[in-house]
Phi, psi and omega in degrees: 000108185247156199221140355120100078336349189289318134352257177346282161312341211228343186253095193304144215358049187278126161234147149236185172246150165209165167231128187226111185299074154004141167235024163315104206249005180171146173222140232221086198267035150100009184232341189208143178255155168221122198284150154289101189282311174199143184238156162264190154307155167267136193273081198249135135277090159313118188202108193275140188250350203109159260271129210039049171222121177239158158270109202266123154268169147108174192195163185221186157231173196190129189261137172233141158246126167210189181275154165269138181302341179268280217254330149099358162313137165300103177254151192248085182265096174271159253189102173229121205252107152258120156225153194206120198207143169260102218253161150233165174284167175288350169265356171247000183274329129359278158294345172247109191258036194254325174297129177257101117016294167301011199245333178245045186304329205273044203215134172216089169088235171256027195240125178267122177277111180265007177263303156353278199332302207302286208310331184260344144271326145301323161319337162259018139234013195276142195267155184306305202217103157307136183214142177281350172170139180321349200218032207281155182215042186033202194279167155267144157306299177325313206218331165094021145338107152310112145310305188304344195253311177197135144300145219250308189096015177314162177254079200250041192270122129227141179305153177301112171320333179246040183247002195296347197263321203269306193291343149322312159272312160327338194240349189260339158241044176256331175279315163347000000 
């Protein structure tokens, strides 16, 4: 879905607004896919900031189903998007040559990609470590036991690799 910028950019201190429905059915930050339960509209405000330059505004929400990274329990991760970015036309990326070219993939001309966009703020919000609850207390290694759920009763000790030397004499004079 691309929006139409040339107005904006081109006009001093022209805003428009938009509201925009998504056809996002899931996103996929390269490691993983997570379906979409629910989105809101996305909200935009347009605003020349100056001469080929706007201000991207607005925000959205978004529900994902994915797994907790510990325990591997299903979770309902939402996902709420503020942003505010500054864009240029392609006659001011030219000119400034302090602009990177790479900062405006979501950009084709005066044309705004707005799914490009979206996808790239989630991606800069997306959390590090998904969890079904903060204090979560994954699988057992051993037998592969959900903790949150029982204790298994596992022998899950392992030793400091760098007590391996000392326990090595302790076992050549337990034979002696």
């Amino acid at each position: 879905m691309l929006v139409n910028l040339s107005d904006v950019l081109t006009v001093e201190g022209k805003t428009e607004t938009a509201e925009l429905t998504l056809q996002m059915q899931s996103f996929s930050n390269g490691t993983d896919t997570y379906p979409v339960k629910e989105m809101s509209p996305v909200s935009f405000t347009f605003t020349n900031v100056g001469k080929g330059k706007a201000r991207i505004q607005g925000g959205c929400r978004f529900l994902f189903a994915a797994a907790c990274d510990r325990c591997l329990a299903d979770v309902e991760l939402p996902l709420a998007l503020s942003f505010d970015r500054t864009v240029l036309s392609p006659d001011a990326v030219a000119e400034d040559e302090d602009a990177q070219d790479d900062d405006q993939t979501f950009m084709d001309g005066y044309e705004l990609d707005v799914e490009a966009f979206v996808y790239d703020e989630i991606i800069v919000n997306w959390p590090v470590k998904i969890l079904c609850k903060e204090d979560c207390k994954g699988v057992c290694p051993v037998c592969g036991q959900n903790r949150n759920e029982r204790e298994c009763g596992c022998d899950t000790f392992v030793p400091d690799p760098r007590m391996a030397v000392i326990k090595d004499i302790f076992n050549a004079n337990k034979e002696v």
